[in-house]
FIKEMI-77811 format. One record per residue: x, y, z of N, C-alpha, C in turn. Coordinates in steps of 0.05 Angstrom, whole numbers, plus 5000, padded with zeros to 4 digits. Layout:
<sites>
SITE n.px n.py n.pz ca.px ca.py ca.pz c.px c.py c.pz
SITE    X    Y    Z     X     Y     Z    X    Y    Z
...
</sites>
This chain:
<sites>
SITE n.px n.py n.pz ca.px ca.py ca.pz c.px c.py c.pz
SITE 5017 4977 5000  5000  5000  5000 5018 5025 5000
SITE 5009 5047 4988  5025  5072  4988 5004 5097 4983
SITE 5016 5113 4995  4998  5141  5004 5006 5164 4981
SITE 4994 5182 4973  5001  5204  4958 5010 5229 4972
SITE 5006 5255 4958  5012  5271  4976 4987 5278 4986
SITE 4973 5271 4994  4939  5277  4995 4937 5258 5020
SITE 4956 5243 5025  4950  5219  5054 4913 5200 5035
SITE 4918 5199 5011  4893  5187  5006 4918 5154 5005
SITE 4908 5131 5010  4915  5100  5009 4903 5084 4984
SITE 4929 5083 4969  4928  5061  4947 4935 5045 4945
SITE 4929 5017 4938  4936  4990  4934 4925 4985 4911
SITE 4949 4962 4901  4938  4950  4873 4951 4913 4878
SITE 4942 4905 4870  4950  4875  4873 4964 4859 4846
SITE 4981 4849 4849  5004  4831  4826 5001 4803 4834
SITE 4993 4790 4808  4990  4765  4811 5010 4756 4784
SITE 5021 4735 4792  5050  4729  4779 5051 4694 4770
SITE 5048 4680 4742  5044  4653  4746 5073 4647 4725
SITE 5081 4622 4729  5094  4612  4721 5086 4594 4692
SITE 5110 4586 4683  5101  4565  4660 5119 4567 4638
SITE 5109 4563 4618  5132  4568  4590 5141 4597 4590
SITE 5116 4619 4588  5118  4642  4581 5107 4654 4608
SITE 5126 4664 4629  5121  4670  4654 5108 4703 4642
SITE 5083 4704 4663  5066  4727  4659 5054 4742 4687
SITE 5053 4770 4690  5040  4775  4710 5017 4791 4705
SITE 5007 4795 4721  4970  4820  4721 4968 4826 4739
SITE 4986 4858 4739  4977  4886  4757 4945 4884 4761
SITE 4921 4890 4789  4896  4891  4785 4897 4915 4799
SITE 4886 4936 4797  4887  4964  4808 4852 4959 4812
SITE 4842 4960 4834  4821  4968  4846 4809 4996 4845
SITE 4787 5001 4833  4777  5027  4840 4742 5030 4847
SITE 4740 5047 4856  4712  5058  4862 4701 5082 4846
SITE 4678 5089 4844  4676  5114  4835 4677 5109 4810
SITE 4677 5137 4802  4669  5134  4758 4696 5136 4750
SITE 4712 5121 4724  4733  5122  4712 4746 5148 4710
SITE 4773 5145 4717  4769  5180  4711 4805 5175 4695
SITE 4800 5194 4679  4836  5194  4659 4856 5180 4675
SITE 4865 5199 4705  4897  5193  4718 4889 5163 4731
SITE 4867 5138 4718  4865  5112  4733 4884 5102 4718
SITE 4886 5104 4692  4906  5096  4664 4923 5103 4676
SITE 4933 5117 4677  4955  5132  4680 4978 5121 4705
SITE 4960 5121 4726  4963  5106  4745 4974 5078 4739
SITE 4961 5055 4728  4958  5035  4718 4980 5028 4711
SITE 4996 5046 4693  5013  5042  4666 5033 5050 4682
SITE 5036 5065 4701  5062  5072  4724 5073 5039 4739
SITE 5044 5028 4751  5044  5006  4764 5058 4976 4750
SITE 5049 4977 4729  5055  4958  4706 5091 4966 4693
SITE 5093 4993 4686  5121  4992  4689 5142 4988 4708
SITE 5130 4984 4743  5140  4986  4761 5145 4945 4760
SITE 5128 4933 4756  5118  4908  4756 5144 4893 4730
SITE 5145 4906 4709  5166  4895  4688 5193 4899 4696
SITE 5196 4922 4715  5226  4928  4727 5235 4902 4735
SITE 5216 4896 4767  5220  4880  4782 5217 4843 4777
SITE 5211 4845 4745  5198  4814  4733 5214 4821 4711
SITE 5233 4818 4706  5244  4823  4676 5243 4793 4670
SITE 5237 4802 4640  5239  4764  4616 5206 4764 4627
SITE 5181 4778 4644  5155  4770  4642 5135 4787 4636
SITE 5118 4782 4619  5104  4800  4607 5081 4811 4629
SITE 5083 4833 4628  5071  4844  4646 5036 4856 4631
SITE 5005 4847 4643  4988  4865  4637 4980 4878 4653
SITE 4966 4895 4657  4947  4917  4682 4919 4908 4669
SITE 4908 4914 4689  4873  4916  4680 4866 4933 4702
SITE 4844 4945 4695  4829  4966  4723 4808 4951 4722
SITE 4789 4956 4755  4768  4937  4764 4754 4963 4775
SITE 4735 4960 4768  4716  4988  4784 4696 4971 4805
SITE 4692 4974 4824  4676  4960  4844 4658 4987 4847
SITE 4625 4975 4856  4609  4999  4868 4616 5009 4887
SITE 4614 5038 4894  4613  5046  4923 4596 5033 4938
SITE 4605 5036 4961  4596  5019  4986 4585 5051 5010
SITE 4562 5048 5009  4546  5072  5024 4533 5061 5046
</sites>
């Protein structure tokens, strides 16, 4: 988990499998309506993800869940 300068809390989850062609999938959780900097975000996370996994192909996907009221 990591904080912005806003003290707002982000997490995203990496799931990492093995096999011939080792692959992982950044899942960035969000709430609320899509908004541009979720991409943006995303594509930070996913390049952070190929650093640390080199030789594995790295995807992102975003997940929008309902608010919870």
């Amino acid at each position: 988990m990591t904080a912005d300068l806003f003290n707002h809390l982000w997490q995203s989850t990496l799931f990492a499998a093995g096999g011939a062609a080792p692959r992982a999938i950044v899942l960035e959780f969000k709430t609320g309506a899509p908004l541009p900097w979720h991409q943006i975000q995303l594509a930070q996370y996913v390049a952070a993800a190929q650093a640390l996994l080199p030789g594995t192909a790295v995807e992102g996907a975003l997940i929008y869940a309902p608010d919870r009221q």
